[in-house]
C-alpha positions as CSV (number, residue, x, y, z in Angstrom):
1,X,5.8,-0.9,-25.0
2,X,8.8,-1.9,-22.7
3,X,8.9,0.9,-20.1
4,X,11.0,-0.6,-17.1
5,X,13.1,-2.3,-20.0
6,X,16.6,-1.2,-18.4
7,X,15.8,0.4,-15.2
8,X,16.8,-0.3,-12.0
9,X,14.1,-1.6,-9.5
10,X,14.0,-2.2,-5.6
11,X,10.9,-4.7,-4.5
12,X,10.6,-5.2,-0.9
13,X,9.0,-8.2,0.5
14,X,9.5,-10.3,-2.7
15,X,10.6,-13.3,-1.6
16,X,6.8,-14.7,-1.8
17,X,3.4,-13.7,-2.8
18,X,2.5,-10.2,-4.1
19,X,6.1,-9.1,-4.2
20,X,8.0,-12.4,-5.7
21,X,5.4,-12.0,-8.5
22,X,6.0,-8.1,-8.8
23,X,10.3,-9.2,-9.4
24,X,9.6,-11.4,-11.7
25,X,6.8,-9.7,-13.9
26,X,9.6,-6.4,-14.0
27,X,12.4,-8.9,-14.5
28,X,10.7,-10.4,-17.4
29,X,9.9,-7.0,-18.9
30,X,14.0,-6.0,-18.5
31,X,14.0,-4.1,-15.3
32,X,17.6,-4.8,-13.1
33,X,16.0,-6.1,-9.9
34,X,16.9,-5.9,-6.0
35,X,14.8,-8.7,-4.5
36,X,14.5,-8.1,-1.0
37,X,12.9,-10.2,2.0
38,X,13.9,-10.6,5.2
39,X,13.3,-14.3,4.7
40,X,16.8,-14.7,3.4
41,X,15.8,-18.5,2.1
42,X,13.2,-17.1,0.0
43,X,14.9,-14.3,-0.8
44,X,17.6,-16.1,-2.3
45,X,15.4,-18.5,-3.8
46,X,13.3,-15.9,-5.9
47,X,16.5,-14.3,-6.8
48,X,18.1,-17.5,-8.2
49,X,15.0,-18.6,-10.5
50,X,14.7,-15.6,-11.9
51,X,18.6,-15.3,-13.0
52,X,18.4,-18.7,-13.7
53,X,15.5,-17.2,-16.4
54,X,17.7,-14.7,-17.5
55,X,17.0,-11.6,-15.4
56,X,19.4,-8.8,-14.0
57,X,18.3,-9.7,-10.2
58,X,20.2,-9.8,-6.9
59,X,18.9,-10.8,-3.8
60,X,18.9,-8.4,-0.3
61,X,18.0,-9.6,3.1
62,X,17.8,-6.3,4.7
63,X,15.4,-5.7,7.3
64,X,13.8,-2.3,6.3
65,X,12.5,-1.9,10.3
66,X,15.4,-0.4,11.0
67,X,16.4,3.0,8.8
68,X,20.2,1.9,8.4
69,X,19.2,-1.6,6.9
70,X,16.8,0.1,4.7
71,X,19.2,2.4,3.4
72,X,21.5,-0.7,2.4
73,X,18.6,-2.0,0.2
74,X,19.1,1.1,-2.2
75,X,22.8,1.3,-1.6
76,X,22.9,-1.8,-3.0
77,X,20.7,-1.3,-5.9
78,X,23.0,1.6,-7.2
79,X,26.0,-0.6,-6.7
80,X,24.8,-3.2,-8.2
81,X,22.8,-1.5,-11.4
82,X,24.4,2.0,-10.9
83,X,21.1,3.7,-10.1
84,X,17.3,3.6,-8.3
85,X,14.7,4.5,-10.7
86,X,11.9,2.4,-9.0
87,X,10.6,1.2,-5.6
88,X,7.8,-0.7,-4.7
89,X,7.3,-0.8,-1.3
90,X,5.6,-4.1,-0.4
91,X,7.2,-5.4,2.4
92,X,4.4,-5.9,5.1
93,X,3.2,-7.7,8.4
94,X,-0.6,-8.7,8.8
95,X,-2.6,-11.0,11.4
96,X,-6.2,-11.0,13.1
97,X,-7.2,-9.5,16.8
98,X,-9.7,-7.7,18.5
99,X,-9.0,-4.4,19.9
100,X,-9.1,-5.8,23.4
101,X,-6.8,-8.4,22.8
102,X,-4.5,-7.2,20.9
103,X,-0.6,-7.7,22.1
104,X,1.0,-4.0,22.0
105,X,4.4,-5.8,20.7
106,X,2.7,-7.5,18.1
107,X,1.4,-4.0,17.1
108,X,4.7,-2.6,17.5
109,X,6.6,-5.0,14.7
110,X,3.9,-4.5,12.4
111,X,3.9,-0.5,12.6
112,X,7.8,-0.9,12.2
113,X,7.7,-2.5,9.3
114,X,4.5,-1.8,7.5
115,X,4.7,2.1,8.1
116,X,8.3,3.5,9.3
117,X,9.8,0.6,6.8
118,X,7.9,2.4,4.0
119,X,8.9,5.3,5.0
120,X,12.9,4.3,5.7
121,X,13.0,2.8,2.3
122,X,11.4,5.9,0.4
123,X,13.5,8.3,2.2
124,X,16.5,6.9,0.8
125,X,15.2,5.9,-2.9
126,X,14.1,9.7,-2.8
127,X,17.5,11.3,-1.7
128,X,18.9,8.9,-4.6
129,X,16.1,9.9,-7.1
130,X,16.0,13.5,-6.9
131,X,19.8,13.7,-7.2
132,X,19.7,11.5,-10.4
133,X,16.4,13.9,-11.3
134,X,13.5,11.4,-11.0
135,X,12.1,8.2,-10.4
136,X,8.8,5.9,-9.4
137,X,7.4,4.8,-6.0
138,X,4.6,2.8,-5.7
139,X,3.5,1.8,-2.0
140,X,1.4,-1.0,-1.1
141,X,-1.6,-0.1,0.7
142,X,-5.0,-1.4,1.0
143,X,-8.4,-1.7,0.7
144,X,-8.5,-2.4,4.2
145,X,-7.6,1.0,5.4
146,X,-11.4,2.1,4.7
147,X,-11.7,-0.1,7.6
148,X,-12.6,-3.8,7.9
149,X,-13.1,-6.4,11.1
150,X,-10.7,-7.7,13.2
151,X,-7.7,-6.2,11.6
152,X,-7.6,-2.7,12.8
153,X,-3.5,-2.3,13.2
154,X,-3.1,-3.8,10.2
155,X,-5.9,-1.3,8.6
156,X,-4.4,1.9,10.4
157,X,-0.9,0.9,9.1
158,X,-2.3,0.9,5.1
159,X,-4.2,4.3,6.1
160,X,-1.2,5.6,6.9
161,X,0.5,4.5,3.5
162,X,-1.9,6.4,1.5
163,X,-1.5,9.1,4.0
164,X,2.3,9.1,3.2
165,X,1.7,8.8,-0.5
166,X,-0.8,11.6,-0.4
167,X,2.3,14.0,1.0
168,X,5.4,12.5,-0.7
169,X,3.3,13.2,-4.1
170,X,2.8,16.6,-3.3
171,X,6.5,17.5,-1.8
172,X,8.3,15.5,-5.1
173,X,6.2,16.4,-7.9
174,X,8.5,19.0,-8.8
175,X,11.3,17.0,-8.2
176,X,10.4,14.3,-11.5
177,X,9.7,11.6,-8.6
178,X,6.0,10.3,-8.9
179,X,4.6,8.6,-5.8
180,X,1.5,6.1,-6.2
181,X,0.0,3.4,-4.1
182,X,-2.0,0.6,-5.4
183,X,-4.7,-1.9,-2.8
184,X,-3.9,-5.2,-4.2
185,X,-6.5,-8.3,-3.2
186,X,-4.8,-11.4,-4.5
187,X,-4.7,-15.1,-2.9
188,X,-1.4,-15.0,-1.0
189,X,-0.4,-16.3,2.5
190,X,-2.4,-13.6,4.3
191,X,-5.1,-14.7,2.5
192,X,-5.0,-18.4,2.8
193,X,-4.1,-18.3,6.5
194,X,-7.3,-16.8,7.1
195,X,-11.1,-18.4,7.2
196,X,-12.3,-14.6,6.7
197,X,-9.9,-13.7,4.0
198,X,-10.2,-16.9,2.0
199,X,-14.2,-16.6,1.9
200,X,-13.6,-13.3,-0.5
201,X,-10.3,-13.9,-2.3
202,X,-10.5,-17.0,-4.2
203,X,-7.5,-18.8,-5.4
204,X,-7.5,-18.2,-9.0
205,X,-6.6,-14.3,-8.2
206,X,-3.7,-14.9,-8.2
207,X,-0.6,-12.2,-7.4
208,X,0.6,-11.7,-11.0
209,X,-2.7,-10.9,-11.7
210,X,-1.5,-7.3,-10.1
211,X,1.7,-7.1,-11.2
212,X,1.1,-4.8,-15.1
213,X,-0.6,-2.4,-12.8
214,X,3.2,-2.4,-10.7
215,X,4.8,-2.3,-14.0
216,X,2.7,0.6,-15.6
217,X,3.4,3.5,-12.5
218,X,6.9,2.2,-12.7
219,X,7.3,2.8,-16.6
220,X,7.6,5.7,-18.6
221,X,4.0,5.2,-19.6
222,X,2.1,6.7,-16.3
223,X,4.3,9.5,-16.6
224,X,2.0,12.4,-15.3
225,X,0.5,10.5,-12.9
226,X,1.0,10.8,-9.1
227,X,-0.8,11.0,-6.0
228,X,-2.8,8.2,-6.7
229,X,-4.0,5.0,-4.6
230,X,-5.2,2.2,-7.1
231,X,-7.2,-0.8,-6.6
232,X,-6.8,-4.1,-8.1
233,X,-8.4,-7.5,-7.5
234,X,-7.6,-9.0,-10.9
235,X,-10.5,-8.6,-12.6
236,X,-11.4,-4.9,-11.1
237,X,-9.0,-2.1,-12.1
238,X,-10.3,1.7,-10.1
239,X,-9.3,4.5,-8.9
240,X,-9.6,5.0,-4.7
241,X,-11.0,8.2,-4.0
242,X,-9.4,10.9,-1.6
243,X,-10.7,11.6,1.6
244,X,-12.2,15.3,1.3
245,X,-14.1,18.1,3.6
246,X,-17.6,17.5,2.9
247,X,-20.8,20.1,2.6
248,X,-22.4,21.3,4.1
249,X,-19.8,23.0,6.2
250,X,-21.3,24.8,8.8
251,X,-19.8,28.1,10.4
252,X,-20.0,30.3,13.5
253,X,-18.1,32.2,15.9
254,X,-18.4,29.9,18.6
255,X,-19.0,26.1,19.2
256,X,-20.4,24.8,22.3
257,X,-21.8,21.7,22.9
258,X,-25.2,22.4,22.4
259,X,-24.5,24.0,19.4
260,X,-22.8,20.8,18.3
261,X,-25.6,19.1,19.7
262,X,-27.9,21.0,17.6
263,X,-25.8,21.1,14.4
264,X,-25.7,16.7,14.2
265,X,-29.6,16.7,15.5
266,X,-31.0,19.1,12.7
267,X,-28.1,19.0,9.7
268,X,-24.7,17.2,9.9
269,X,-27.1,13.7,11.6
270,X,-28.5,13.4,7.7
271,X,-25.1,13.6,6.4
272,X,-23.2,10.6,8.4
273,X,-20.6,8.5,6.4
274,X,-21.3,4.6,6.4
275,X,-18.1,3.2,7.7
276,X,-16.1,0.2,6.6
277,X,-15.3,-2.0,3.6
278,X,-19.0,-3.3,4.5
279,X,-20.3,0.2,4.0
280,X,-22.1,0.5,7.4
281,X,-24.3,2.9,8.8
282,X,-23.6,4.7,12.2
283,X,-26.4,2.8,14.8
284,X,-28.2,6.2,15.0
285,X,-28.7,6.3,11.0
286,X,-29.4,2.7,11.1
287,X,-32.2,3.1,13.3
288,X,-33.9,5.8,11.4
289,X,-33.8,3.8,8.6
290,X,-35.7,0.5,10.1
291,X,-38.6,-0.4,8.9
292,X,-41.6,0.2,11.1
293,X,-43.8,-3.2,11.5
294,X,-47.7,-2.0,11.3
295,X,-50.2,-4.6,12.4
């Protein structure tokens, strides 16, 4: 079933990689398409091959850092295709550092246009969805935001997409505007420009590989489905699950430090969280768990 077939799509970051592959997969399926990039070259490149192909596409080179750019993205959208039904927010910044030698600018940009250009975008897709009465977001996070080595600005800025999708569900779900996120692992440039992420991303995952899951929150055939974040590698398809309160939730009047002390020594120690796409163990739990070398 054809369920973008006519409706009117904004993809950010598609002039390469994940989001080229997510324009053309919805302008193959019928979907009118705004390609956007800030890479105006590639930008205008995607654009081209894919009208030369037949598709409904035009190209934008908006920056959407900055809320007023980001605003253009969708105004163009409705002038071109006379409506927004769908935006898939995939423009996004990544590189390698340690903590302590990380450059605050560098965190900066990618903050600006990982998280506020997430946000700038869906603020004005919404105000055009809910006037129209509905529409589709999907927001590109990761599986990185459960935390992972050397990338922690990069990881914060994905846990604060799910975050966002997490809210924007819940304020537009009675507004006919469904707001998903999907943690895509496919062999793009951040990938291949790095030793750590090329050792578990192997070429032949490839970015189309994602791009029905892109198509299916978009179209009419996820229709009921929100809130959700939703990994896919290529060959594994699952759900991500929520961050929640977890028991055994422990009461009293007053908490002072030794009763903190107390509560982690004899209950909440036995109930620590291993940490990390690697699934670690806090040091203290570690340690407990070491095997004991008898003579």
């Amino acid at each position: 079933m054809n369920t973008v077939d006519g409706k009117a799509i904004v993809v950010t970051g598609a002039g390469r990689g994940l989001g080229a592959a997510f324009a053309a997969h919805l302008a193959k399926a019928g979907a009118a398409v705004v390609v956007n990039d800030v890479d105006a070259e590639q930008a205008l490149a995607v654009a081209a091959r894919l009208r030369a192909d037949g598709g409904a596409v035009v190209a934008s080179t908006h920056s959407v850092a900055d809320p007023e750019q980001a605003a253009a993205i969708v105004d163009l959208c409705v002038a071109e295709f006379g409506a927004v039904d769908g935006l898939v927010n995939n423009a996004g910044l990544n590189y390698e550092a340690l903590p302590w030698e990380d450059d605050p600018a560098r965190v900066r940009e990618l903050v600006e246009v990982n998280v506020l250009g997430v946000i700038y975008t869906g603020m004005a897709a919404i105000r055009r969805m809910r006037a129209a009465g509905g529409g589709s977001i999907v927001n590109v996070s990761s599986g990185a935001s459960l935390g992972q080595r050397t990338i922690g600005a990069y990881a914060a800025s994905k846990g604060a997409v799910s975050s966002l999708t997490y809210s924007w569900a819940l304020d537009l779900e009675d507004c006919g505007i469904r707001v998903n996120a999907i943690c895509p692992r496919a062999y793009t440039r951040m990938v291949w420009t790095s030793e750590r992420a090329s050792r578990q991303t192997p070429p032949e995952q490839t970015p189309d590989l994602v791009a029905p899951l892109v198509h299916f929150l978009l179209g009419d055939r996820s229709a009921g489905i929100t809130g959700q974040v939703i990994r896919c590698t290529g060959p594994d398809l699952h759900i991500v699950g929520q961050p929640y309160f977890k028991a055994p939730i422990l009461a009293r009047d007053h908490w002072d430090v030794d009763a903190v002390a107390t509560a982690f020594s004899e209950i909440l120690g036995g109930h620590l969280e291993p940490y990390g796409l690697e699934k670690r163990l806090p040091p203290r739990v570690r340690k407990w768990l070491t095997p004991v070398r008898t003579a």
